[in-house]
N, C-alpha and C positions, 0 to 999 in steps of 0.2 A: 211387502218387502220394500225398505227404503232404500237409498244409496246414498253414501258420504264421500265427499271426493276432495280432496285437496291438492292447490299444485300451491308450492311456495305460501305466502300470506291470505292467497282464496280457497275460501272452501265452502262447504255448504254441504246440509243433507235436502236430496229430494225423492218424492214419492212417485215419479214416472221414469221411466227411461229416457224417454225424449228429453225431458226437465232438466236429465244429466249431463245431455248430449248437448242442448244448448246452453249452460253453464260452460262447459269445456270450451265450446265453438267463441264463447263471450270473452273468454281471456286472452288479451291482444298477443301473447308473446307464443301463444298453442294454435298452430297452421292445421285447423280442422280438414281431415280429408276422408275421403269415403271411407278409405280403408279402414281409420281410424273411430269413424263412426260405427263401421260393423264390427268390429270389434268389442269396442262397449254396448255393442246393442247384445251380441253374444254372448259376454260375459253377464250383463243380468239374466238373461232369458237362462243362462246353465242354474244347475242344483247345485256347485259347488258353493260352500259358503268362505273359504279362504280370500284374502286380499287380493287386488291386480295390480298392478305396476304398467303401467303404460310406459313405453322410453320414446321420446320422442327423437326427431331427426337434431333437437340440438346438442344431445347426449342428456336430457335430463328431463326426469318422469313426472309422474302424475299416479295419484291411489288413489282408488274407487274400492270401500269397503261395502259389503251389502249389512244392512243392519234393519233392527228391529226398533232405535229412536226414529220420534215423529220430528226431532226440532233440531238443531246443531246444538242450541242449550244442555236439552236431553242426553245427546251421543257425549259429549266432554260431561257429564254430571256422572251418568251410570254406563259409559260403555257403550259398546256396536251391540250386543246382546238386550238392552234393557235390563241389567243386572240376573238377567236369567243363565243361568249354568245350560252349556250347548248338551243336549239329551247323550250322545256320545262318552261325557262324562260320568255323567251320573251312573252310565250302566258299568262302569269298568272298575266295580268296587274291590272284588279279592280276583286275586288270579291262583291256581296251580301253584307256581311257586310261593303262594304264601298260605296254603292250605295245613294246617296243622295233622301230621302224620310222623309223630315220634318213632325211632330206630337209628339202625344202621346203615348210616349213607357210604355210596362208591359217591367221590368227588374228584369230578377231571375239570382242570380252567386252565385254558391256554392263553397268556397275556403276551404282550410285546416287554422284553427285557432291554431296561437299556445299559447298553454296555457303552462305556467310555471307552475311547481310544487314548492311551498315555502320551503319544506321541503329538497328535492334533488337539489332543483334551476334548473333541467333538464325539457328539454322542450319536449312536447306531442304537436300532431299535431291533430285536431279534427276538425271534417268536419261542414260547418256551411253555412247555406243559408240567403244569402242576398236578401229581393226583395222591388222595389218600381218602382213608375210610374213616367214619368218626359218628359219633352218636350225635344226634342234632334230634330239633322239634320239626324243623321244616325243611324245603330247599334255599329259603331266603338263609336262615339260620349259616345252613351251610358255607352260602355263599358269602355272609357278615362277617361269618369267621376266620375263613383261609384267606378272605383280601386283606382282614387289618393282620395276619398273621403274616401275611406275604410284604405288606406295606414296610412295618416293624420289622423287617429281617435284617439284622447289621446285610447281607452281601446283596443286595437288592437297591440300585438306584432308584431316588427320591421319583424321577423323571420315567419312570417304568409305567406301563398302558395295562388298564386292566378290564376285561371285556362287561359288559352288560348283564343284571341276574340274567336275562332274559335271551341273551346271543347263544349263538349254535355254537360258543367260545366254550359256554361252561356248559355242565351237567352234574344233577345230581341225583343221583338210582337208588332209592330204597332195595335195599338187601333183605331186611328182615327187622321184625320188631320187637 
């Protein structure tokens, strides 16, 4: 595992920890302190592979990505990955809701509606459940349909919130097929 760190116009990828730590320690305007050193010593030694954000005491940070280039070239050519797709993706190919199971759907979506006020012309946002049954191929289906049906409604603000296929907002129940 490499590390690529940038603060401002310096950066660099390096292959140790320490390599990182003195980079950082090298840049006159970043007051290196223990703290700050264990810190970056922690975040390589973890398994997470998401970015860090160091803040420092002048209000302004510094990222440390962990990556898979050997070169600074490399990481600005193909990426923190080495053009590899993170294995997390690869496995999250269909889900449940996109599972092909033709019938008769119960569909409940609860969105935020926005209602304008006539008076202020300022818009509130209030919560409003939608349900009906309908013949669909999937749950995705379902949920394709009643949002551009709810979208397109003349009494339905443009400005209206509509949840997630995948939030505990919507649901959709095969009945029968």
């Amino acid at each position: 595992m490499n590390y690529y760190a940038r603060y401002f116009d310096s950066e660099g990828v390096f292959n140790t920890p320490q390599a990182l730590v003195n980079f950082i320690a090298s840049i006159p305007q970043i007051m290196m302190t223990d703290e700050l050193a264990a810190a970056m010593l922690k975040f390589c030694e973890d398994k997470t592979s998401f970015p860090r954000h160091f803040r420092l005491p002048n209000k302004h940070t510094f990222i440390v990505i962990k990556t898979n280039a050997s070169s600074l070239d490399e990481f600005k050519t193909v990426g923190a990955n080495g053009g590899v797709v993170p294995s997390a993706v690869k496995e999250a190919k269909g889900t449940a809701v996109d599972e092909l199971r033709p019938g008769k759907y119960h569909v409940s979506i609860t969105f935020r509606r926005a209602v304008v006020n006539p008076e202020t012309r300022k818009c509130v946002f209030v919560d409003e459940t939608f349900e009906a049954e309908m013949l669909a191929q999937s749950q995705r289906q379902c949920y394709d349909v009643v949002v551009e049906h709810l979208k397109n409604h003349p009494d339905l603000d443009a400005r209206s919130q509509f949840p997630s296929v995948r939030s505990a907002n919507f649901t959709a129940t095969l009945l029968g097929e």
